[in-house]
N, C-alpha and C positions, 0 to 999 in steps of 0.2 A: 209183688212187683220187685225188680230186680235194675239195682244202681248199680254201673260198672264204676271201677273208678280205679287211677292207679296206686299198688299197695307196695311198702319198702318189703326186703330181704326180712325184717322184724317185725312184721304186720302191722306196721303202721301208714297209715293213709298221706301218701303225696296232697297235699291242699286238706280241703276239705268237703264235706256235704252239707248243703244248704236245701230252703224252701225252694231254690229257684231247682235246684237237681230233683228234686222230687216234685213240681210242678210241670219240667220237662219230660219227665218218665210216665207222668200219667197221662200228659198229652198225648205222647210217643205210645204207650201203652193200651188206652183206653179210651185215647179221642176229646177229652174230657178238659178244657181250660180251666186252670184253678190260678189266683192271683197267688206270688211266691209269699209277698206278703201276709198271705191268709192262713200261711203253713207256719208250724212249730212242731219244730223235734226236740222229742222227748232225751232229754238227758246229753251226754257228748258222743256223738260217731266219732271213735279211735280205732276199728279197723274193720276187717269184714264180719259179719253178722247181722241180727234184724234187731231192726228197732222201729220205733211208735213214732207216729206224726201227728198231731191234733190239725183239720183245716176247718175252718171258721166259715160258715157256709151263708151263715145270717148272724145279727148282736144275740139272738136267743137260740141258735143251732149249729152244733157244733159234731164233728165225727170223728175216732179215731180209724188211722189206718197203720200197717204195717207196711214196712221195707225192709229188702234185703241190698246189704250192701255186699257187691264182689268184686274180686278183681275182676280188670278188663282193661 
């Protein structure tokens, strides 16, 4: 799954990426409502590459997903 998002001249990320960017990408993506809240990224997005997302689906069920962040 693929975040656009805008990147400097030094590949570093305008704003940032949050649960809510990657709750909208899977809606966008896969139809699929997930609370932003329910989402956590693994570690800091500081520019394009993939990174890990835990979403909390129930208090005992839990999944990792991957994303890729690019410019766009």
């Amino acid at each position: 799954m693929k975040i656009p998002v805008k990147i400097g001249k030094d590949g570093k990320l305008f704003g940032s990426v949050g649960g809510s960017d990657v709750a909208k990408a899977l809606k966008e993506n896969h139809s699929l409502n997930v609370d932003k809240r329910k989402i956590s990224i693994q570690g800091n997005v500081t520019g394009a590459g993939i990174y890990d997302a835990v979403i909390k689906l129930h208090p005992e069920v839990t999944t990792k997903i991957k994303f890729e962040v690019v410019e766009g």
